[in-house]
C-alpha positions as CSV (number, residue, x, y, z in Angstrom):
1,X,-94.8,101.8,-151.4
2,X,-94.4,98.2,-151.2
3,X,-97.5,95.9,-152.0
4,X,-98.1,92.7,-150.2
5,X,-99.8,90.1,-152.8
6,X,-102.0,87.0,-152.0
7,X,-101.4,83.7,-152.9
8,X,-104.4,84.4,-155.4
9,X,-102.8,87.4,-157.4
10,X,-104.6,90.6,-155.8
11,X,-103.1,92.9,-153.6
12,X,-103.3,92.8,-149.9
13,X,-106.4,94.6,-148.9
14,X,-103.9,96.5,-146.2
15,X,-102.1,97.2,-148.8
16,X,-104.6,98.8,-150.8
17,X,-105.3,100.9,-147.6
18,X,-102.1,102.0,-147.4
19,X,-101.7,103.4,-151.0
20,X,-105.1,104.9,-150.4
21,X,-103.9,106.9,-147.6
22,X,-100.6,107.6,-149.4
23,X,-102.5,109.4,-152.1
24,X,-103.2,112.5,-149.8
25,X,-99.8,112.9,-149.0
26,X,-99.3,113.2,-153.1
27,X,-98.1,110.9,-156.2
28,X,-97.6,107.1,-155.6
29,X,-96.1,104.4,-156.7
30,X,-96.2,101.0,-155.8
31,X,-93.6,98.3,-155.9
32,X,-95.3,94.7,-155.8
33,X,-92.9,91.0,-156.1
34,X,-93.2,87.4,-156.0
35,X,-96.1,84.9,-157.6
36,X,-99.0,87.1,-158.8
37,X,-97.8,90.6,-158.9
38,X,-98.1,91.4,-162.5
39,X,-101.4,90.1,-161.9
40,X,-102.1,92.3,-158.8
41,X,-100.5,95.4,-160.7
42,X,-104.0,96.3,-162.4
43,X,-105.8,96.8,-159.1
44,X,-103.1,98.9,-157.5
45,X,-103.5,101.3,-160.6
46,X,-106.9,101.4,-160.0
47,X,-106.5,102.3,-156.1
48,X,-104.1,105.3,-157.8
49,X,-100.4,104.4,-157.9
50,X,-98.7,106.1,-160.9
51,X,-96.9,103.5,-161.8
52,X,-96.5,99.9,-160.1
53,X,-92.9,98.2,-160.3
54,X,-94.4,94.6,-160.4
55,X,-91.8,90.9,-160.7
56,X,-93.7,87.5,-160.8
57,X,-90.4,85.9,-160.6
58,X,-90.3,83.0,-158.1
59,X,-87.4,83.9,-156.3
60,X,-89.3,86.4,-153.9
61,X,-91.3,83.5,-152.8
62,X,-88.0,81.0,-152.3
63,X,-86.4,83.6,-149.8
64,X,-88.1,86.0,-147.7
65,X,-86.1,89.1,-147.8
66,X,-82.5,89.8,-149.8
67,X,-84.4,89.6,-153.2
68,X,-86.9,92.0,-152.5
69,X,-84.8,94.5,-150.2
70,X,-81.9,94.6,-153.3
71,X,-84.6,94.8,-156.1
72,X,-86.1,97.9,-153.2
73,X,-82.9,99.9,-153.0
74,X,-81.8,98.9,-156.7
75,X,-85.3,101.1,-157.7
76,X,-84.8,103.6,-154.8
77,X,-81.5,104.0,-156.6
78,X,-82.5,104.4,-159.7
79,X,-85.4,106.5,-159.2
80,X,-84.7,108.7,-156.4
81,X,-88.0,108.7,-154.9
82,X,-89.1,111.9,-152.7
83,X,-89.5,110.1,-149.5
């Protein structure tokens, strides 16, 4: 699932709902980018994704959506998640 991340470092708390209610459905992982998401990686572990695919490079804050939708199906790609 893909994390939103505050200014601040922590995860969006909808984001946290979300990979709560994705945990029913079975394992989870969590991909979180921009400012703050190494930072932000801690607490979605503790809120039970497996493994959290986290960037703090700056470039996901300069540009809204190309980084983070090639860096999504560069991962989907490589990992061949069971959607």
């Amino acid at each position: 699932m893909y994390a939103e991340v505050r200014s601040d470092g922590q995860p969006d708390p909808t984001s946290l709902e979300l990979l709560t209610k994705a945990r029913e459905l079975g394992d989870v992982d969590a991909v979180a980018l921009g400012p703050g998401a190494t930072k932000a990686a801690n607490a979605l572990g503790e809120y039970g994704a497996g493994t959290v695919f986290a960037s703090d490079d700056d470039v996901y804050d300069a540009y809204v959506a190309q980084p983070a939708a090639h860096t999504l199906h560069e991962l989907a790609k490589q990992h061949a998640p069971d959607l």
